[in-house]
C-alpha positions as CSV (number, residue, x, y, z in Angstrom):
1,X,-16.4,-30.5,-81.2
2,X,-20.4,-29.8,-80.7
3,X,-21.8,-29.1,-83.8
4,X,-23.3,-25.9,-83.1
5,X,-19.5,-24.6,-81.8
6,X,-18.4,-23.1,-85.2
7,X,-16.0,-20.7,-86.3
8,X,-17.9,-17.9,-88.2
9,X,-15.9,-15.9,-90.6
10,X,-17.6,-13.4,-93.0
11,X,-20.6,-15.6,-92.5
12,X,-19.3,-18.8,-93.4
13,X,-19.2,-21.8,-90.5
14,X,-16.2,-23.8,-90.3
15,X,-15.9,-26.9,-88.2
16,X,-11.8,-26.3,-87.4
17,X,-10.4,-23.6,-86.1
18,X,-6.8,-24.3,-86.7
19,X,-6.0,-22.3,-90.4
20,X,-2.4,-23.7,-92.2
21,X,-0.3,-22.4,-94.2
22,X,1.4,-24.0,-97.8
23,X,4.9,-22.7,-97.1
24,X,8.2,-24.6,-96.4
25,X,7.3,-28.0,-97.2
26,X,8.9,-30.3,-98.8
27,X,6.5,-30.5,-101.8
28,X,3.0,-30.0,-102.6
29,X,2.4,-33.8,-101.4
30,X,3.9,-33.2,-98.0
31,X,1.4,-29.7,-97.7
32,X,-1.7,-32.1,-98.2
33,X,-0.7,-34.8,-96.1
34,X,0.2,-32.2,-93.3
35,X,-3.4,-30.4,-93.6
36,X,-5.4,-33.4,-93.8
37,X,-3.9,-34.5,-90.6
38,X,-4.4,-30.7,-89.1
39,X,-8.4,-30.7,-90.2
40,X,-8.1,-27.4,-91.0
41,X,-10.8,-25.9,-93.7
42,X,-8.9,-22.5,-94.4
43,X,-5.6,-22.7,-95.8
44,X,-3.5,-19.8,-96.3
45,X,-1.5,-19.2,-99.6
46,X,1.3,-16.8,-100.4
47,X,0.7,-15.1,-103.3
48,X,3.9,-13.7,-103.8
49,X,5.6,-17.1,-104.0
50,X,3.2,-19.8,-104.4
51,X,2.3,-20.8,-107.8
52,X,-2.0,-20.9,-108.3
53,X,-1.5,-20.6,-112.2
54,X,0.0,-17.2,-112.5
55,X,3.0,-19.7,-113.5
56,X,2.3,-21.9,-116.9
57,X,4.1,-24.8,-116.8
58,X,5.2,-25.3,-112.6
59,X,3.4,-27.5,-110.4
60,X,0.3,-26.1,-109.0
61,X,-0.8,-26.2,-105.2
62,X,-4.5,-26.1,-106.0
63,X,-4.1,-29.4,-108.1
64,X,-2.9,-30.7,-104.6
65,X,-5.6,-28.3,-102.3
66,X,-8.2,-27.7,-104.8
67,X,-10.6,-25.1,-104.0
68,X,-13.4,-27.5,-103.9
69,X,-12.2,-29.1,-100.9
70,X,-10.7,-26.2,-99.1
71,X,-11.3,-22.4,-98.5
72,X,-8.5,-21.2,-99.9
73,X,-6.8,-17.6,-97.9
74,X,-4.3,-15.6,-100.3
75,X,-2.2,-13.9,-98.5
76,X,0.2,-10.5,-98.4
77,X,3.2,-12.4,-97.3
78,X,6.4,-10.4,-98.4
79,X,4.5,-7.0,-98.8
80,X,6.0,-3.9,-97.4
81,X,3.6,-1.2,-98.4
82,X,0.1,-0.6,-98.7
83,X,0.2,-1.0,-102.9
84,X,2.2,-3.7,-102.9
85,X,-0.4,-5.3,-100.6
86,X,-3.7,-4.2,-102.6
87,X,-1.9,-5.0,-106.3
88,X,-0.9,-8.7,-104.7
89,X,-4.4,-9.3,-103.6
90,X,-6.3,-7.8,-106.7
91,X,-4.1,-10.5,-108.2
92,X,-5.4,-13.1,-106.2
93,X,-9.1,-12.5,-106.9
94,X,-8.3,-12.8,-110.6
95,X,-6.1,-16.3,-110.2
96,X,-9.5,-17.8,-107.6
97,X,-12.2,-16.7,-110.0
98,X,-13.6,-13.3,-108.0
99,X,-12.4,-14.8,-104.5
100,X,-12.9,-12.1,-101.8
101,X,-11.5,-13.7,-98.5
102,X,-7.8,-12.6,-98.1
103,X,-5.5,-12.2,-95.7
104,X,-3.3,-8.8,-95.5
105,X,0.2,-8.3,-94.2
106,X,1.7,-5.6,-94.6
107,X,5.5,-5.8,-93.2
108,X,7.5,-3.7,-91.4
109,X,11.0,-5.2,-91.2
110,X,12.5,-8.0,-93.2
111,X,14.4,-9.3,-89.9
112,X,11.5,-9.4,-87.2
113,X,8.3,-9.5,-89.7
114,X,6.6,-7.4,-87.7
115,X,3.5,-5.6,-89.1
116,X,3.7,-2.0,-90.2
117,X,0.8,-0.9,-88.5
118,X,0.0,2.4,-90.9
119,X,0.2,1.0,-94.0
120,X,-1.9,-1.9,-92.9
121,X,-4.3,0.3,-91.9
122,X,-4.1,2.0,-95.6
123,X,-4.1,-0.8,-97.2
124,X,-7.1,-2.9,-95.2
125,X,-9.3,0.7,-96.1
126,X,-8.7,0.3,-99.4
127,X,-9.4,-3.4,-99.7
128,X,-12.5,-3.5,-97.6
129,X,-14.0,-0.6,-100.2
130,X,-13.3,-2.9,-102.9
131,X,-15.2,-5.7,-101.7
132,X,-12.9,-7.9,-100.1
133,X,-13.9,-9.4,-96.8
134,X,-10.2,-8.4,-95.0
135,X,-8.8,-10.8,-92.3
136,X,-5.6,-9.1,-91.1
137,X,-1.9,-9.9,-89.4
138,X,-1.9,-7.1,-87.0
139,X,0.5,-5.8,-83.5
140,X,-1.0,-7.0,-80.4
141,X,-2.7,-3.1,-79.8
142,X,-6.5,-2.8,-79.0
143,X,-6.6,0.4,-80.1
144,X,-5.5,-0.5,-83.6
145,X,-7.3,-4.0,-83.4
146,X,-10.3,-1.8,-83.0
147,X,-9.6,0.4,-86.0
148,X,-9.1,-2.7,-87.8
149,X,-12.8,-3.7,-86.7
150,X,-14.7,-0.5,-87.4
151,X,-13.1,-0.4,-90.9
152,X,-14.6,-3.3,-91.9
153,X,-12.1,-6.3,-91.1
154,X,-13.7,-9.8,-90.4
155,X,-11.1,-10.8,-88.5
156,X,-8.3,-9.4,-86.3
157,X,-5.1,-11.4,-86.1
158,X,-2.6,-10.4,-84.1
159,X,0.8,-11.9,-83.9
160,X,1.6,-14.0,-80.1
161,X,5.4,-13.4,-81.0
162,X,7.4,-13.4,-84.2
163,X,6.4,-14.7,-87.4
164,X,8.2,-18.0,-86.9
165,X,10.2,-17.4,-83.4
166,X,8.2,-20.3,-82.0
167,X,8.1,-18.2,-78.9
168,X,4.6,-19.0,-78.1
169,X,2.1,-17.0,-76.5
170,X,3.9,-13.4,-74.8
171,X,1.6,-10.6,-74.8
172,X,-1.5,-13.0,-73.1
173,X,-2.7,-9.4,-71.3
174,X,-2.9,-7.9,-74.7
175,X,-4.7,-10.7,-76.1
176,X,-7.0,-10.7,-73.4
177,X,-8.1,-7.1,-74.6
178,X,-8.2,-7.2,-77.8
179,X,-10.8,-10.5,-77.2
180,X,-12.5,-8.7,-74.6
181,X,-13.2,-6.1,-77.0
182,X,-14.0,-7.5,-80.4
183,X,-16.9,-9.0,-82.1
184,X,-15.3,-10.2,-84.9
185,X,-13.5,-13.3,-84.7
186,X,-9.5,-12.8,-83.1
187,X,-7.0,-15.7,-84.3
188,X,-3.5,-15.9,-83.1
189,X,-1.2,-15.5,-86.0
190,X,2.4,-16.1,-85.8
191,X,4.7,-17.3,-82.5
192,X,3.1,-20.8,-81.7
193,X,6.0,-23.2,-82.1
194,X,4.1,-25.9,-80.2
195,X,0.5,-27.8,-79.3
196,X,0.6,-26.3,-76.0
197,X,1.1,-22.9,-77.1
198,X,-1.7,-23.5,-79.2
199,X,-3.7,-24.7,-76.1
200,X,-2.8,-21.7,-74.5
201,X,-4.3,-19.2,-77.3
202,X,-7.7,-21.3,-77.1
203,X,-7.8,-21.3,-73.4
204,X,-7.6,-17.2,-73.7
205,X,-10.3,-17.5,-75.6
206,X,-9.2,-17.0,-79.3
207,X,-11.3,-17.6,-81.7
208,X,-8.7,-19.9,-83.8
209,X,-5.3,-20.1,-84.7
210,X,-2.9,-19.8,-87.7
211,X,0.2,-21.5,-87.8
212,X,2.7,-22.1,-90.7
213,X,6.4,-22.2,-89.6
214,X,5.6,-24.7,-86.1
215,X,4.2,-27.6,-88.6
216,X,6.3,-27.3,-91.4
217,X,9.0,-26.8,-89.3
218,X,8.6,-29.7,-87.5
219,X,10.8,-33.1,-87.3
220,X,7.9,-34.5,-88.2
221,X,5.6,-32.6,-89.9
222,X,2.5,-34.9,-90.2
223,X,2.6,-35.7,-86.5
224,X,2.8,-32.0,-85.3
225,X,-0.1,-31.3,-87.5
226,X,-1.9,-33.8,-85.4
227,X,-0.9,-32.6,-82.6
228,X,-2.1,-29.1,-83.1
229,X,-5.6,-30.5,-84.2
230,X,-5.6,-31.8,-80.4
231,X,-4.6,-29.0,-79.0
232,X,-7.0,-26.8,-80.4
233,X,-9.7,-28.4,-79.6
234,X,-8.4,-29.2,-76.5
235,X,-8.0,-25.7,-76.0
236,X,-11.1,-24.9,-77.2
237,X,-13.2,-27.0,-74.7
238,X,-10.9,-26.2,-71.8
239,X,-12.2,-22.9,-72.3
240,X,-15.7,-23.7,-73.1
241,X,-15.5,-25.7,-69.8
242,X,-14.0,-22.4,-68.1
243,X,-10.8,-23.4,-65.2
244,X,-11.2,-22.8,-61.6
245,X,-9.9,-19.8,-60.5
246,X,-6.6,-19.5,-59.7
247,X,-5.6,-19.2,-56.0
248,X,-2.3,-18.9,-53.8
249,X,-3.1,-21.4,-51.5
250,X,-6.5,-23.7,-51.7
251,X,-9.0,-23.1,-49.1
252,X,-11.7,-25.6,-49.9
253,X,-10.4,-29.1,-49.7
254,X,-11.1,-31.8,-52.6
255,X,-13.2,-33.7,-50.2
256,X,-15.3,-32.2,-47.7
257,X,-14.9,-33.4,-44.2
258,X,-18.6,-33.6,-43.3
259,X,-19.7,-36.9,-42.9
260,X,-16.6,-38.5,-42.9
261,X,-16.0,-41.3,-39.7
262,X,-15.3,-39.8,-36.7
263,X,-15.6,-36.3,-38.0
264,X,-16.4,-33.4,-35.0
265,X,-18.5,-31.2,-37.8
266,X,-22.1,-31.5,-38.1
């Protein structure tokens, strides 16, 4: 990656722009060998069911992902209202010291995970007053992506296809606008269930990626954690590079013809 192509978030650079998650590991020494292989700088925490200290006694994930060597992102994860979502994340600052990057989710259904939309909304109002700088799980709608933005978000994240459907990237014409419109970072969250899907997201020009479920999920889960690095940045330059443009049949051959032996063309 060139060093001046950073991920900004709430004015911080970051050198990756693939964000993990902690959840469905095997243990807390599987999560660190997974993100050190990913890169990523952010990793994302659930709140709700991870233990940062709130639980005397159990193991720990920041002894294994200290906050000294990684931005840590609490997260909303099994919310399905607007309090539950604020109270979670109030909790979260206290356990990280006065920590103000979160992520929200606010759920809609416990089958499909999709976001509810209103109380997200609600909720990412009342957190941004508060202080918190809000990156949010959101649908794939502009219009709301754009409410998200003008109330304060630093980052819109809209899902590519169910929170661990491994579907991959479905809604690309949504994604499209909602980058096309934003000036706040967009990341992909939830739906990648492999690199190339990941590729995919970068090429449309996403900002980043999240991804929990396609790692830990994995056979293997260091190897696909290595894999997405790749595809990200491969992504990520494919795009900077910016593709040819698509056509039904090619007019222009790969070589010219002029100057070629025996050639009629001047």
């Amino acid at each position: 990656m060139h060093s001046s192509d950073t991920l900004v978030i709430a004015g911080k650079a970051y050198r990756s722009r693939l964000l993990v998650g902690t959840g469905k590991y095997q243990d807390f020494q599987q999560t660190r060998e997974a993100i050190d292989a990913s890169g990523a700088e952010i990793v994302t925490v659930a709140i709700r069911r991870t233990n940062l200290g709130q639980n005397p006694g159990e193991p720990n994930l920041l002894d294994s992902v200290p906050p000294e060597e990684f931005t840590i992102l609490p997260n909303t994860a099994g919310c399905y209202t607007a309090d539950e979502a604020v109270r979670t994340l109030r909790l979260a600052r206290e356990l990280l010291d006065g920590h103000s990057l979160v992520k929200l989710e606010v759920l809609g259904d416990p089958q499909t995970l999709f976001p509810n939309m209103p109380e997200t909304l609600a909720a990412a109002r009342t957190l941004v007053q508060e202080g918190f700088e809000v990156m949010v799980y959101c649908a794939d709608d502009p219009i709301q992506c754009r409410m998200l933005e003008d109330i304060g978000c630093v980052a819109i994240m809209p899902l590519a296809s169910l929170i661990g459907s491994g579907m991959g990237i479905l809604n690309p014409w949504n994604l499209r606008l909602i980058i096309d419109q934003s000036k706040v970072p967009v990341l992909v969250d939830a739906g990648v269930g492999t690199a190339s899907d990941a590729a995919i997201a970068m090429e449309l020009g996403c900002d980043g990626v999240l991804m929990n479920t396609a790692i830990a999920g994995a056979r293997d889960p260091i190897l696909m954690a290595r894999a997405m690095k790749n595809a990200v940045q491969a992504g990520r330059d494919a795009y900077l590079a910016g593709r040819i443009p698509r056509k039904f049949y090619s007019a222009d051959p790969s070589s010219p013809p002029e100057g070629l032996i025996g050639s009629t063309q001047s």
